[in-house]
N, C-alpha and C positions, 0 to 999 in steps of 0.2 A: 302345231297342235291346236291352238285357238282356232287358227282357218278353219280345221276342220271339225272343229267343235261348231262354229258358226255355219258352215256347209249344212249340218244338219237339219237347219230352218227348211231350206230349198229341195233335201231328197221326200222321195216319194217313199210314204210306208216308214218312218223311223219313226220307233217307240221309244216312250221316257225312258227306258232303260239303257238304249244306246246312248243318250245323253250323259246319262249319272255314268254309263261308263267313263265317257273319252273326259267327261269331270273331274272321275275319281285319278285317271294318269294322268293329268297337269295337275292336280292336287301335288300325288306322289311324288314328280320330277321338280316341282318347286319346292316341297320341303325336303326330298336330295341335296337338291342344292344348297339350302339354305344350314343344312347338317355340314356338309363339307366349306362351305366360310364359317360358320362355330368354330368348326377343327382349326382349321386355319390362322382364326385368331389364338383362339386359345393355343395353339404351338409359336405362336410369334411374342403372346406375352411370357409364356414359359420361358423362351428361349431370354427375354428380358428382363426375367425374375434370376433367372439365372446370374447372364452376366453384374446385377447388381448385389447376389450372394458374395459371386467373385471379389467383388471391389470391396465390398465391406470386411470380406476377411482379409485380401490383402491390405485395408488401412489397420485393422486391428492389428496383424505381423507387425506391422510398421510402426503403430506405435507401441507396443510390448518392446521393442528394441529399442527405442532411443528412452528408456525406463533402465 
């Protein structure tokens, strides 16, 4: 995408608007990207808020029993 963004120096007859185009899709596929590592993380820390609910209520079982 860049290459071709850069290509556009050398063609013959391209208007600023083919520019803002091939701009606006690497804009686009780098904030994709950037949405899907958000997700990513935020399901990695979910999944480790989790497991530390886990543990805190199993120590709270544990200690309500030896009570």
């Amino acid at each position: 995408d860049l290459l071709r963004l850069s290509n556009l120096k050398i063609r013959f007859l391209v208007c600023p608007s083919d520019v803002d185009e091939e701009v606006s899709a690497i804009k686009a596929k780098i904030c994709d990207a950037l949405d899907m590592v958000g997700k990513d993380i935020k399901a990695e820390i979910g999944k480790r808020d989790m497991e530390v609910v886990s543990l805190l209520r199993d120590s709270l079982a544990r200690a309500s029993l030896k009570r």
